[in-house]
C-alpha positions as CSV (number, residue, x, y, z in Angstrom):
1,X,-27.6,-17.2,22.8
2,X,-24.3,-17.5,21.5
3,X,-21.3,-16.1,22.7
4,X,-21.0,-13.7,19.3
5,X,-24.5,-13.3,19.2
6,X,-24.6,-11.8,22.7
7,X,-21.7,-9.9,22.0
8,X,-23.3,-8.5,18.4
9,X,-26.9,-7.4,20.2
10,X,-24.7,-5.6,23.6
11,X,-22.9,-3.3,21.2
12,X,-25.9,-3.1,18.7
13,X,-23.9,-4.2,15.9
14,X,-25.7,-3.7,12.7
15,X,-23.0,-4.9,10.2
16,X,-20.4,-7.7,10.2
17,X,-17.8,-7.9,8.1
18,X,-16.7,-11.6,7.5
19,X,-13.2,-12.0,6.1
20,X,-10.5,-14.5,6.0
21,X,-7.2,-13.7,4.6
22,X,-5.9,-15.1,1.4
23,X,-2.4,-16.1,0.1
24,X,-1.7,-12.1,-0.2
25,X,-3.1,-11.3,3.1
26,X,-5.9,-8.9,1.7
27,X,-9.0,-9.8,3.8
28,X,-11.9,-11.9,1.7
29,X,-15.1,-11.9,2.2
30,X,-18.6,-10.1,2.6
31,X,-20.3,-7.8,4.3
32,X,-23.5,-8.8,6.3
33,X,-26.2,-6.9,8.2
34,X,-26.7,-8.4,11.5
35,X,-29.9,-10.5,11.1
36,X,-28.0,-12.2,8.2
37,X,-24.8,-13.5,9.9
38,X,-25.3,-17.1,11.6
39,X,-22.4,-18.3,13.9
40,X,-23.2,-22.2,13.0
41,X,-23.9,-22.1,9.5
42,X,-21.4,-19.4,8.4
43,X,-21.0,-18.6,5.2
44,X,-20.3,-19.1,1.8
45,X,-17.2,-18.5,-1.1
46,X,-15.7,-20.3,-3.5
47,X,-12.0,-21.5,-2.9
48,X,-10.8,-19.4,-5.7
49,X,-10.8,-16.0,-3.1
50,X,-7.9,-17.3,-1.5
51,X,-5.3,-17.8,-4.5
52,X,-5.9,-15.0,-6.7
53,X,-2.7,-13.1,-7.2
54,X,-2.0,-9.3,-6.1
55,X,-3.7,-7.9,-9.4
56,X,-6.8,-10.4,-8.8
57,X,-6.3,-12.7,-11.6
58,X,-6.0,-16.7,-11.3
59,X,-3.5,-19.3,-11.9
60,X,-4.4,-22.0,-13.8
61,X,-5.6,-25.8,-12.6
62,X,-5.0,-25.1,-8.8
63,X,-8.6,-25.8,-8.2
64,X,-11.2,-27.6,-9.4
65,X,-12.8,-26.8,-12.5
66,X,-16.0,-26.7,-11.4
67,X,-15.1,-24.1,-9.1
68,X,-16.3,-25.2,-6.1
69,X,-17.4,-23.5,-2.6
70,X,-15.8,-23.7,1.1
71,X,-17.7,-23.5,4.0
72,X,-16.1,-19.9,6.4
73,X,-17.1,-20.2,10.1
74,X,-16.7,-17.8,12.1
75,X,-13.9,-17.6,15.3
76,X,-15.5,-16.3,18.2
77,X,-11.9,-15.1,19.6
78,X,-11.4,-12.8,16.4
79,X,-14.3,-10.9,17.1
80,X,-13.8,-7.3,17.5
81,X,-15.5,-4.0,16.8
82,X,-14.2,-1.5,13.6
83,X,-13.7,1.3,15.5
84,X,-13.2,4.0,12.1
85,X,-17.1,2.9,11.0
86,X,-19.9,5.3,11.6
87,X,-22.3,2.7,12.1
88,X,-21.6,0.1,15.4
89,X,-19.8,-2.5,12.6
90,X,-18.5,-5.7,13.7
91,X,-15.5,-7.9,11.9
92,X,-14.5,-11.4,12.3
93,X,-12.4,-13.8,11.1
94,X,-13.3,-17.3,9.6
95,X,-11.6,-20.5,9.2
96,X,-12.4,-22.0,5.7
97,X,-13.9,-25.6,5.7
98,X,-15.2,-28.3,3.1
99,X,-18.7,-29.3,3.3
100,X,-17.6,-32.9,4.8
101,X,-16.1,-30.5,7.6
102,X,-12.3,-31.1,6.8
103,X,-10.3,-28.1,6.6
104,X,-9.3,-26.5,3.1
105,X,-5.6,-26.8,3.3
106,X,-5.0,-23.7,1.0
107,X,-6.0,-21.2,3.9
108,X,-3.0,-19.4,5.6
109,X,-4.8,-19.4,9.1
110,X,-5.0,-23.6,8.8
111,X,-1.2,-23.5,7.2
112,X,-0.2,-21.7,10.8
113,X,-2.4,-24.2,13.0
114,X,-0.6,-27.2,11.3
115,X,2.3,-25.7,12.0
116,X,1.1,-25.6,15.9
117,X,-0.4,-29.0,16.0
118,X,3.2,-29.9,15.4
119,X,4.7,-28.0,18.7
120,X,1.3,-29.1,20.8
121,X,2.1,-32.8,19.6
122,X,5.7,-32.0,21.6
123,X,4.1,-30.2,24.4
124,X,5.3,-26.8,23.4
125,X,3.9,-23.9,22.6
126,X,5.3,-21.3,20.2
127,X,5.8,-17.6,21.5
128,X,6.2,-14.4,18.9
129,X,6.6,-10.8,18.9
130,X,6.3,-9.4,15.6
131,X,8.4,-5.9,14.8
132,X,6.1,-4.0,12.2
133,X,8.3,-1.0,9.9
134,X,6.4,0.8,7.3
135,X,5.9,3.9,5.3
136,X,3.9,7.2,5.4
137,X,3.6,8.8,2.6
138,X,2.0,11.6,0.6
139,X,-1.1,10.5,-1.6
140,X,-0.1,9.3,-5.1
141,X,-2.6,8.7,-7.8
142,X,-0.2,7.8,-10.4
143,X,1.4,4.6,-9.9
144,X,4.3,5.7,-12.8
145,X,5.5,9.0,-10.1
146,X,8.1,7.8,-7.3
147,X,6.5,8.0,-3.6
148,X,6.9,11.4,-1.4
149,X,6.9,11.7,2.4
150,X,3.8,13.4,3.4
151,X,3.6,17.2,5.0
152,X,3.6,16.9,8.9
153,X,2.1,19.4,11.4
154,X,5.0,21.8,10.9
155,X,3.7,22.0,6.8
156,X,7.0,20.6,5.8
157,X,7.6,17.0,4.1
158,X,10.2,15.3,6.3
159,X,13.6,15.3,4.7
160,X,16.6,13.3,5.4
161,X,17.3,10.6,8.2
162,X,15.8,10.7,11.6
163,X,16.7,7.6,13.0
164,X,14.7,7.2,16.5
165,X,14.0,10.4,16.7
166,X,11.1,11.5,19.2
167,X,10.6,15.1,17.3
168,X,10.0,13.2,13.9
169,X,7.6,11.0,15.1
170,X,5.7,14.0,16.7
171,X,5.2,15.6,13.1
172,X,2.2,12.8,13.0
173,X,0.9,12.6,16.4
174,X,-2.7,13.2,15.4
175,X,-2.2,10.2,13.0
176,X,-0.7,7.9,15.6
177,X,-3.3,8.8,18.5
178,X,-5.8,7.6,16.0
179,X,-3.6,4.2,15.3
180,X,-3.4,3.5,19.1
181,X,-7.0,4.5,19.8
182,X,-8.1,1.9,16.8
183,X,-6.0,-0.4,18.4
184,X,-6.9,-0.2,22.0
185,X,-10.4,-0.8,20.8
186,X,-9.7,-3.9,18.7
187,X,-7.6,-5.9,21.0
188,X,-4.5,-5.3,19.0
189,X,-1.4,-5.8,21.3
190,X,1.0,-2.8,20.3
191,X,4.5,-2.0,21.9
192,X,6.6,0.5,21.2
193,X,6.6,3.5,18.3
194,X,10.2,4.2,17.1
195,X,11.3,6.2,13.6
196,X,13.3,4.1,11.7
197,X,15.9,5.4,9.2
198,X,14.1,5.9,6.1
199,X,12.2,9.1,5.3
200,X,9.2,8.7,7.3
201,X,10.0,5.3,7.9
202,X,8.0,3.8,11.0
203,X,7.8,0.8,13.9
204,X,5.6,-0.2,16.0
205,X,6.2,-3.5,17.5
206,X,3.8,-6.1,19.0
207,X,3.7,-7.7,22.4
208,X,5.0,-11.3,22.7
209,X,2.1,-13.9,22.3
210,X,0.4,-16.8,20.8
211,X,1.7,-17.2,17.0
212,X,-2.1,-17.7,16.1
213,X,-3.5,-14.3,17.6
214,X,-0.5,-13.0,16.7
215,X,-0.8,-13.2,13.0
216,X,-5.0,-11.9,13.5
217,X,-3.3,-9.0,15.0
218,X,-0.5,-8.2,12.5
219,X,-3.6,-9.0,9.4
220,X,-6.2,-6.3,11.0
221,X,-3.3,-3.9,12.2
222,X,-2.2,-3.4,8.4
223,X,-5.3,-2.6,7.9
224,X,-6.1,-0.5,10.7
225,X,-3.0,1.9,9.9
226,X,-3.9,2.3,6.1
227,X,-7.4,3.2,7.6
228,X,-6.0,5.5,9.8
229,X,-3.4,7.3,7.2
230,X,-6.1,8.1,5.2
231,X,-8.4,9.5,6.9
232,X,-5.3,12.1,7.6
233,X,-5.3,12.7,4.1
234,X,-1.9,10.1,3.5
235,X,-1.1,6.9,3.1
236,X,0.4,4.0,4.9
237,X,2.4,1.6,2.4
238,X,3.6,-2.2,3.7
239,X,5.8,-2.4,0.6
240,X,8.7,-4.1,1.0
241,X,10.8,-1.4,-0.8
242,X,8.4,1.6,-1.8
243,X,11.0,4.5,-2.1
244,X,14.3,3.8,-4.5
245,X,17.0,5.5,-2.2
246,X,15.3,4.4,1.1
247,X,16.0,1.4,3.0
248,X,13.2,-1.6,2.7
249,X,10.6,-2.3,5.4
250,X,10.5,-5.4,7.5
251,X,8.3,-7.9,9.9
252,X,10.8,-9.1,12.0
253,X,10.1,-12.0,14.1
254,X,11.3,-12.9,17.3
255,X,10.3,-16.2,18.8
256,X,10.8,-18.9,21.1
257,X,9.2,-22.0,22.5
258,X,7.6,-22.7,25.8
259,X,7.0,-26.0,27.4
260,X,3.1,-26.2,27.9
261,X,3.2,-27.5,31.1
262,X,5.8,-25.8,33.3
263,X,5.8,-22.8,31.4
264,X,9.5,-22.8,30.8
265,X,11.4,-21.5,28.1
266,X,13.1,-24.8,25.7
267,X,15.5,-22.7,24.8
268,X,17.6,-22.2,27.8
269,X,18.9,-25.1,30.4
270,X,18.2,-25.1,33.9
271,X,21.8,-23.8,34.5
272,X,20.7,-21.1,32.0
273,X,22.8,-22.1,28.6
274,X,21.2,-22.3,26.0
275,X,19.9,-25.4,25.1
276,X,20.5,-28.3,22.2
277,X,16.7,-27.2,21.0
278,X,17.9,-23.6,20.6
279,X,20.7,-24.5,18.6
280,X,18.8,-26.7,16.2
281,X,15.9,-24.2,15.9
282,X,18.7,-21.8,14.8
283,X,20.4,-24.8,12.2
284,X,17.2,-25.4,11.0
285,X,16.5,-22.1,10.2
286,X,20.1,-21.8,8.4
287,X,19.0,-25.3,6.6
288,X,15.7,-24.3,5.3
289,X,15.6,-20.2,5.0
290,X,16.7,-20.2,1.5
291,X,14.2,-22.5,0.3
292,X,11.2,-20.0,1.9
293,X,12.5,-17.2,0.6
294,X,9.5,-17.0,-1.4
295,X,6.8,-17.0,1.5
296,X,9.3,-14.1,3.6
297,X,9.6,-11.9,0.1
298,X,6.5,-13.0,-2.1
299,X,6.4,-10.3,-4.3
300,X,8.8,-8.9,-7.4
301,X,9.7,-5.6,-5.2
302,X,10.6,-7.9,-1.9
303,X,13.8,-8.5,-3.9
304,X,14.8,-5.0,-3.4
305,X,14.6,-4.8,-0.1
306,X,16.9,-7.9,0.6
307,X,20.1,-5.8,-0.6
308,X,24.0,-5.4,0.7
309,X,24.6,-2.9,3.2
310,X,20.6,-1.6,3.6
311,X,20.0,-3.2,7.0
312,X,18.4,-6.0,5.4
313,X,20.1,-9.8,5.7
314,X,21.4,-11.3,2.6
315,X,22.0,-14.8,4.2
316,X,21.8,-17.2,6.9
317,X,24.5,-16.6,9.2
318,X,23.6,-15.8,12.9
319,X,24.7,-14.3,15.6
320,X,24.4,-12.7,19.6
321,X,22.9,-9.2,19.2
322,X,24.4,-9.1,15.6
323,X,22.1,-7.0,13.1
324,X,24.0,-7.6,9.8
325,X,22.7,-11.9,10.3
326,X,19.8,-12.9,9.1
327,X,19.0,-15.0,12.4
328,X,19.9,-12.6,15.5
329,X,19.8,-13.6,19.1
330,X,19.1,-10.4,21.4
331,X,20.5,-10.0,24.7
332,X,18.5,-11.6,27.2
333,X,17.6,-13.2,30.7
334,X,17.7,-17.5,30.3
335,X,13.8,-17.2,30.9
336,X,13.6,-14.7,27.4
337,X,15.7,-16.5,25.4
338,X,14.7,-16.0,21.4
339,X,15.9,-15.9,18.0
340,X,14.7,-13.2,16.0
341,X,14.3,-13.9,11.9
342,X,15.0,-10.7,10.2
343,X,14.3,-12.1,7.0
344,X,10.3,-11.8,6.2
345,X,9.4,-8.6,4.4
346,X,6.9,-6.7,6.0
347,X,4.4,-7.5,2.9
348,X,4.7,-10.9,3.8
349,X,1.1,-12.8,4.6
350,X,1.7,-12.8,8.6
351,X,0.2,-16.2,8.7
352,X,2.7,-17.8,6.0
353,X,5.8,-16.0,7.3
354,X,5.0,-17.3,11.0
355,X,4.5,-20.5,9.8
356,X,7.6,-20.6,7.4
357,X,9.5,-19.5,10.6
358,X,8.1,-22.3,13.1
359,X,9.1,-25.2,10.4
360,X,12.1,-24.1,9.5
361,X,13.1,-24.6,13.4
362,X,10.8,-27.8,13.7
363,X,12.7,-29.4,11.0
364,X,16.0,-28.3,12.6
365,X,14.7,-30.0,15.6
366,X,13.4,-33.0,14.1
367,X,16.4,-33.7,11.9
368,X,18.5,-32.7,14.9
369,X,20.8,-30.2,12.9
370,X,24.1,-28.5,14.0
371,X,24.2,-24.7,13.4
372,X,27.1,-23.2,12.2
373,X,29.6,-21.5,14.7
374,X,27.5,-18.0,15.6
375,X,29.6,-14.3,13.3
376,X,31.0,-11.8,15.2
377,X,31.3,-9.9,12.4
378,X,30.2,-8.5,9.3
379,X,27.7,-10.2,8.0
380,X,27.0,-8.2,4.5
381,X,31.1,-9.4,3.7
382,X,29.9,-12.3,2.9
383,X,28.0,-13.9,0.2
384,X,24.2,-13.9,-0.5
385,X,22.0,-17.2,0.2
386,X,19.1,-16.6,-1.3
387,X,17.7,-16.5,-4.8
388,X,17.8,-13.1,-6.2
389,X,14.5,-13.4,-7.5
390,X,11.1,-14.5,-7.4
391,X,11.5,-16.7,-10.1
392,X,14.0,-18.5,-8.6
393,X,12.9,-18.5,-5.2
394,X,9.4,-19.9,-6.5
395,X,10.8,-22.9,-7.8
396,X,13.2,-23.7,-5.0
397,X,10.1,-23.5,-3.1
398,X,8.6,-25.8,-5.1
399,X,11.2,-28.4,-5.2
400,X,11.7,-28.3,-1.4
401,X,10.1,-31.9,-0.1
402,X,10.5,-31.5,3.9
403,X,8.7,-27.7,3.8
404,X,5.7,-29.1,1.7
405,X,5.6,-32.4,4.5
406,X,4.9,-29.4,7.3
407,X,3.1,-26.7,5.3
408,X,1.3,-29.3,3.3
409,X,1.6,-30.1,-0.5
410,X,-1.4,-29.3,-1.6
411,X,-1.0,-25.3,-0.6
412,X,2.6,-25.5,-1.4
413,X,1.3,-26.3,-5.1
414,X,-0.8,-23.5,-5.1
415,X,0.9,-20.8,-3.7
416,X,3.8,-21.4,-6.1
417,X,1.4,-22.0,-9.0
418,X,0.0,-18.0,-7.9
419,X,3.7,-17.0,-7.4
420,X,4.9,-18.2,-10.9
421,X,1.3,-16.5,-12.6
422,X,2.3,-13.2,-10.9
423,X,6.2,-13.5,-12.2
424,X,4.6,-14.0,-15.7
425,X,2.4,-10.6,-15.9
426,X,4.8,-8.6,-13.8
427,X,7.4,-9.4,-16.7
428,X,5.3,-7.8,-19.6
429,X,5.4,-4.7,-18.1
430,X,8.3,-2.3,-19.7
431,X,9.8,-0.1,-16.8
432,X,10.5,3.5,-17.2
433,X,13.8,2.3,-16.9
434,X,14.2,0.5,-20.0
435,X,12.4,3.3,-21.8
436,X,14.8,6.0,-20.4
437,X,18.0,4.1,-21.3
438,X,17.4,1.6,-24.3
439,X,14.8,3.3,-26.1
440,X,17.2,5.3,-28.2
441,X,20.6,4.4,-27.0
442,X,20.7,0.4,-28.3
C-alpha cells in the first residue's frame, strides 16, 4: 500500500479533494470518493484551470487551441484531513505535469520549486515566515454596499482603532478557537494572534520554514479562516484594501538563507556582521521590486493598499527595524538574521509572491549588486517606486528579461496576458463614484 493510501483507509476517508492552486490562488480541482482517487495515475484537467482571471474568464492565445490536458499528481507531504467536513474528507495538493512527464511551467507550485532549484544548486536553502493580516467582517450580499465589521460577543460592531489590543481580539474568541483547532488538525504552523489597526483588522503569523510548505500552508490557511468565519455567521476577506478609511492588509515576508550543510545562516559572518550575501539579497530586492510589483499587488484594489502614510511601503528603500521601508531588517541575534519584504499584498498567490521574493535576492546575488546606504528615517518623505497601477505594473513585468530567466518565460507570458485581460474588464465597469460626481455635474 501506499503511503496516502494507508493514510486514506486509517482515517476512513471517504472523499478527497484534489486541488492545485492557480495564478489567483483559488484551489482547482475535483472532488473524488475514495475508491476513485489513484496516487500513481492522478488525475486529469485542462491547463486552462490555472490562468483564468478572478471573474473566471480567459485570456486569449496563452494556451493551445486545442485546449489541451495536464497530468495533477498528488504530493504525499500535502496530505491533510478537512477538519470543518461532516464526513472524514481528505485534501491534497497536486503538482501539474505533461503527459511526456515534464512539468507545466504555468503552475505557481513549479514557479516556487524553480525558484529553489536555484538556492539547492548553491547549497542553500531558503527559510520564510509569512505575517498574515486580514479582515472580519459582517456578511454583505451586495457587492455595491461598503464592508461593516461584524457584531462580536458583546452584540456591538467594533468601532474605532484597537491596535494590539487583547480585549478586541476576545470579541471573536469562539471564531478564533475554531481557526486554531482547524489548524492544529491540518498541520498548519500558526504563531502569534495580534489586532492590527484597522477595524477588525487581524494577524496571525506563521512559523519560520521551508518556502515550499510554507506557501501550502498560507494557500489552505486562507481558506481555512474563510471556512471558519462563516460558519460564525461572518466573513473573512484577504483583500488587499476592502474598507475605504481603513488601512490595507498585508503578507509580509521575512526570509533568509541557510547553508544546507552546516546549517548556518548566509547572512551573517562568523564574527556576526552581516554578510556581502545579505547585502546583495537586499540590492537585489531594491533592483528588481518595482518590476514585480505586479505578482506582490495582482489585482486593481492592491493599488490602494500601497498608499503614503497607511503603513504600507511605497518604495524600495531599507532599513534596521525601520517600518516606513519597504525592505526592513528586524532586530536580531547573527544566527536570525532576515530581511522582511513588506511589499506583497495579502491577496497575493503565496507561491508567486515567495517566489518573486527569492529571485529578486538571487539576482542581487548573482549580479553581485550594492544596496543603497540603509534610511534612518522617514521613508513615506520620499518618492514612490512603483507603478501606480496594474496596467503599468503589468507591462513592466512583461518587459523585465532577468525575472522571466528565473520565473520562466513561458508563465511570465501568461500571467501578464491574465493580468492585462482582467485590467480590460475591470475598466468597463462605471464606479459609484463617477455616477455620484459626473453624472450631472460635467
Amino acid at each position: 500500500m501506499s503511503v496516502i493510501s494507508d493514510w486514506l483507509r486509517e482515517r476512513r476517508i471517504t472523499e478527497v479533494e484534489c486541488v492545485t492552486p492557480d495564478f489567483t490562488g483559488i484551489a482547482r480541482g475535483k472532488i473524488v470518493p475514495k475508491e476513485k482517487f489513484s496516487e500513481d495515475e492522478g488525475m486529469r484537467l485542462p491547463v486552462t484551470v490555472l490562468v483564468q482571471t478572478v471573474t473566471g474568464e480567459y485570456a486569449e492565445h496563452i494556451t493551445p487551441i486545442t485546449d489541451p490536458d495536464m497530468l495533477l499528481i498528488p504530493d504525499p507531504n500535502t496530505i491533510r484531513i478537512i477538519p470543518w467536513a461532516k464526513d472524514p474528507v481528505a485534501q491534497v495538493i497536486h503538482d501539474c505535469f505533461h503527459f511526456d512527464g515534464t512539468p507545466v511551467e504555468l503552475s505557481p507550485r513549479y514557479v516556487l520549486r524553480r525558484v529553489l532549484k536555484l538556492y539547492e544548486d548553491r547549497g542553500w536553502k531558503p527559510v520564510v515566515a509569512p505575517e498574515m493580516e486580514f479582515y472580519l467582517v459582517d456578511i454583505n450580499r451586495d457587492p455595491d454596499l461598503p464592508l461593516q465589521p461584524p457584531v462580536g460577543r458583546t452584540g456591538r460592531p467594533e468601532t474605532g482603532r484597537k491596535a494590539y489590543s487583547v480585549d478586541a481580539v476576545n470579541e471573536y474568541d469562539d471564531l478564533f478557537e475554531d481557526v486554531y483547532d482547524y489548524c492544529d488538525a491540518q498541520g498548519l504552523q500558526i504563531d502569534t494572534l495580534i489586532h492590527e489597526i484597522g477595524a477588525c483588522q487581524m494577524e496571525i503569523n506563521f512559523l519560520h520554514g521551508d518556502a515550499l510548505e510554507l506557501a501550502d500552508q498560507v494557500f489552505l490557511f486562507k481558506r481555512t479562516v474563510r471556512e471558519a468565519a462563516i460558519r460564525h455567521n461572518m466573513y473573512a476577506t484577504f483583500m488587499a484594501k476592502p474598507m475605504e478609511n481603513e488601512p490595507g492588509s498585508a503578507m509580509h515576508i521575512h526570509m533568509s538563507v541557510v547553508d544546507e550543510v552546516s546549517g548556518q545562516n548566509v547572512f551573517s559572518n562568523v564574527d556576526g556582521t552581516p554578510s556581502e550575501v545579505f547585502y546583495q539579497s537586499v540590492a537585489g530586492m531594491q533592483k528588481y521590486f518595482p518590476q514585480v510589483i505586479a505578482l506582490f499587488a495582482p489585482f486593481v484594489n492592491s493599488y490602494r493598499r500601497l498608499t503614503r502614510y497607511y503603513a504600507a511601503p511605497i518604495n524600495v528603500q531599507w532599513g534596521f527595524d525601520n517600518r516606513t521601508c519597504g525592505i526592513r531588517v528586524p532586530h536580531s541575534d547573527p544566527v536570525a538574521r532576515r530581511i522582511e519584504n513588506r511589499l506583497p499584498g495579502v491577496d497575493c498567490n503565496p507561491y508567486l509572491a515567495l517566489a518573486a521574493t527569492l529571485a529578486c535576492a538571487y539576482l542581487g546575488i548573482e549580479e553581485q549588486l550594492t544596496p543603497s546606504e540603509p534610511l534612518t528615517g522617514d521613508a513615506y518623505t520620499l518618492p514612490f517606486a512603483f507603478p501606480r497601477g496594474l496596467d503599468a505594473a503589468t507591462q513592466i513585468l512583461s518587459d523585465c528579461k532577468p525575472i522571466a530567466a528565473v520565473l520562466g518565460e513561458p508563465f511570465i507570458k501568461a500571467y501578464c496576458a491574465v493580468k492585462e485581460a482582467e485590467y480590460v474588464e475591470y475598466a468597463r465597469v462605471i464606479s459609484p463614484w463617477e455616477r455620484k460626481h459626473l453624472l450631472l455635474h460635467v
